[in-house]
C-alpha positions in Angstrom: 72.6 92.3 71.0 70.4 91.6 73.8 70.7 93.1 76.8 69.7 90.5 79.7 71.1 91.9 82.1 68.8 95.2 82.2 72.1 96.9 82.7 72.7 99.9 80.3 75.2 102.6 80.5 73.0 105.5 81.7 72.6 103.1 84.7 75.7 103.2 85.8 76.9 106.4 84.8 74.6 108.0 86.9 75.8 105.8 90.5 78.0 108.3 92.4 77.2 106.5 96.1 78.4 103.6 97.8 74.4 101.9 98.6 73.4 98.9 98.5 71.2 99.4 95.5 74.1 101.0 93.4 76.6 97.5 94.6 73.9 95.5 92.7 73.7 97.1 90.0 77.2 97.4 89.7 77.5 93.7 90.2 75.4 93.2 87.1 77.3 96.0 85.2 80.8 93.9 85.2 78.7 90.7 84.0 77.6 93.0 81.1 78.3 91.4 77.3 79.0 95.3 76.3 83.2 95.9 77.7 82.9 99.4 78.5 79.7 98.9 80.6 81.7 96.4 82.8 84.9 98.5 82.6 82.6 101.1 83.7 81.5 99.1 86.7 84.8 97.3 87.8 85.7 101.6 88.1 83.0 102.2 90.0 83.1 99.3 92.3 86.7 100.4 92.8 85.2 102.8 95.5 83.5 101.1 97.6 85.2 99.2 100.6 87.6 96.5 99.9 85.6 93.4 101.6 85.6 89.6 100.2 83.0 90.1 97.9 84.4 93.3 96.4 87.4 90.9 96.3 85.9 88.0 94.6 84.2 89.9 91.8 87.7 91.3 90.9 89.2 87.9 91.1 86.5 86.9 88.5 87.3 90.6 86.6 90.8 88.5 85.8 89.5 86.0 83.8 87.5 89.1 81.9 87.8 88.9 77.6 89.2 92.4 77.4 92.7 93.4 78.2 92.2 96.5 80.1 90.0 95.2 82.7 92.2 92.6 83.4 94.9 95.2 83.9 92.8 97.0 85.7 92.0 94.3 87.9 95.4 93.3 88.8 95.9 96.9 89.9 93.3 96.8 91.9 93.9 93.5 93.9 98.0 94.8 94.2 96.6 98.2 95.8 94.9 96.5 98.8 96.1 93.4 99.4 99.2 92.3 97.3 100.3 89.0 99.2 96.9 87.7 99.2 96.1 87.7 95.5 100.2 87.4 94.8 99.3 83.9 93.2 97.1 85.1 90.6 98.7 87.7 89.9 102.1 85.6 88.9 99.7 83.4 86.8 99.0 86.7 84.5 102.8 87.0 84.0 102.1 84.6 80.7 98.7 86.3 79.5 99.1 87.3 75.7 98.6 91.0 76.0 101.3 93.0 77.0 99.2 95.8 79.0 98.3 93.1 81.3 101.8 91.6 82.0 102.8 95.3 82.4 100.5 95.4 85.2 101.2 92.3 86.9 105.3 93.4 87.0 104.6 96.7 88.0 102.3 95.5 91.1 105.0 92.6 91.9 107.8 95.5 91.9 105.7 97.0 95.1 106.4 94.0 97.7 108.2 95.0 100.5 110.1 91.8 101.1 112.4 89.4 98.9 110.4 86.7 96.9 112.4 84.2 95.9 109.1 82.6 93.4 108.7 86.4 92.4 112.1 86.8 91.4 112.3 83.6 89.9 109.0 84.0 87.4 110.6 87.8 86.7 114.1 86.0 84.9 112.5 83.3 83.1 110.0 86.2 81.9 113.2 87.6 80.5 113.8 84.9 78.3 110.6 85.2 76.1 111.9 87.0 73.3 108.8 88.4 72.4 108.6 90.9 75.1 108.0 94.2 74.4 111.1 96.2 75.5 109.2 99.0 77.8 108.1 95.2 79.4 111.8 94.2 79.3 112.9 97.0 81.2 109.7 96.8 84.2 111.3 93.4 84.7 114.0 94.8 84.9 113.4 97.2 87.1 111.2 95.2 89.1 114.4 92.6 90.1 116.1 95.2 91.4 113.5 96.7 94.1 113.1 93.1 94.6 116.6 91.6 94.7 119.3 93.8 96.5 122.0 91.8 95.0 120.0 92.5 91.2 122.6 95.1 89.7 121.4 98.5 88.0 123.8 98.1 85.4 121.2 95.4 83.9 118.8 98.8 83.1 122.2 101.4 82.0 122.9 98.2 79.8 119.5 98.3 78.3 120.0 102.3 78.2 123.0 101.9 76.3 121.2 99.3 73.9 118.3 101.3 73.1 117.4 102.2 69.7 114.0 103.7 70.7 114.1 107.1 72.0 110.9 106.2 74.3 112.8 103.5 76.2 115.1 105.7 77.5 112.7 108.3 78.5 111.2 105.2 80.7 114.5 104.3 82.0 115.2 107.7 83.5 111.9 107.8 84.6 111.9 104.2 86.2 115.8 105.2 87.9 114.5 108.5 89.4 111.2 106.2 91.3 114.0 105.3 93.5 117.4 103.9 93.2 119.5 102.3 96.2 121.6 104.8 97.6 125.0 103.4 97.1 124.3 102.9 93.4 123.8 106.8 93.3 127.5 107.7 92.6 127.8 104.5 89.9 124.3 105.6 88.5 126.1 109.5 88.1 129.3 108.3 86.6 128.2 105.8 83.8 124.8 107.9 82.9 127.7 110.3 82.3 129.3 108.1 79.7 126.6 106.8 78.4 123.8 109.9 77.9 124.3 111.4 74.1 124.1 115.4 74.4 122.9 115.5 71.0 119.8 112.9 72.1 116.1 114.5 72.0 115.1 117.1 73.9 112.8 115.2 75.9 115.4 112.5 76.9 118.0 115.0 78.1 115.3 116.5 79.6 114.6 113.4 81.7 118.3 113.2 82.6 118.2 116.9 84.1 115.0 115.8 86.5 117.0 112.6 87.1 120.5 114.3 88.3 118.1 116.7 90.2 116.4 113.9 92.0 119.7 112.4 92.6 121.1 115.7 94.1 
């Protein structure tokens, strides 16, 4: 493949300051046909200081073929400026890979007010059936930093559902982020129902950290 850019790995590799010359070539790096060469790039841009441009060329970094940038992207926008790029990232809630829907719940779970549109696109997410379920349980997860009146019975539910060891590794994991503090007692009691003592070692594991945190 030709490379018309003049962009080639080595190039950026190599850039470890923020100068003017490295931003250009950077700039030509994320419009690269080779994926890891703007992957590469988007990284690198990453460190220099958040302006509109650095903005715009992210925005763009969206619409990117491959899945991970676009992930990456989205984390990127959410880390310094959340409400300004909030549209755009609720349009991602329906892209087709799951890493980058992943991302776009996990940055919306970070606002520090009550969304009503948010909360909205989060429950009609639910319905698509083709969710994966660590996705299922972000969303879940998500609605209730976002809604105080969301229960956290909706996640023990999915605890008590789950046929896959993994998910309830991440459900612990999720509840000891940060729980409200009058569901602490409620979370105790029906974890203490619901948690096999024969389950693998690196669930009850999880559960010890969890009770820990929970002191």
């Amino acid at each position: 493949m030709t490379n018309m850019l003049n962009v080639y790995m080595d190039d950026i590799v190599v850039i470890s300051d923020e100068t003017p010359q490295s931003f250009d070539k950077l700039k030509k790096g994320v419009l690269s046909d080779d994926s890891e060469i703007r992957q590469r790039s988007f990284s690198k841009l990453a460190c220099f200081e958040y302006t509109e441009e650095i903005k715009n060329i992210f925005n763009r970094g969206l619409l990117d073929s491959d899945e991970l940038i676009r992930s990456d992207c989205i984390e990127f926008l959410a880390e310094f400026d959340l409400l300004d790029n909030l549209e755009k990232i609720c349009e991602l809630l329906d892209d087709p890979s799951h890493y980058v829907v992943d991302s776009c719940v996990i940055s919306l779970a970070e606002l520090n007010s009550k969304n009503e549109k948010v909360i909205k696109l989060l429950i009609n997410k639910l319905k698509d059936k083709q969710l994966k379920s660590g996705t299922v349980l972000s969303i879940h997860y998500a609605l209730y930093k976002l809604d105080p009146t969301y229960s956290i019975g909706n996640l023990l539910v999915c605890y008590s559902d789950s046929r896959d060891y993994r998910d309830r590794c991440a459900i612990l994991n999720l509840l000891a982020e940060g729980i409200r503090e009058e569901d602490i007692p409620v979370i105790k009691e029906k974890l203490d129902k619901i948690v096999n003592p024969n389950d693998f070692r690196s669930v009850l594991s999880k559960y010890d950290e969890l009770l820990a945190s929970l002191g």
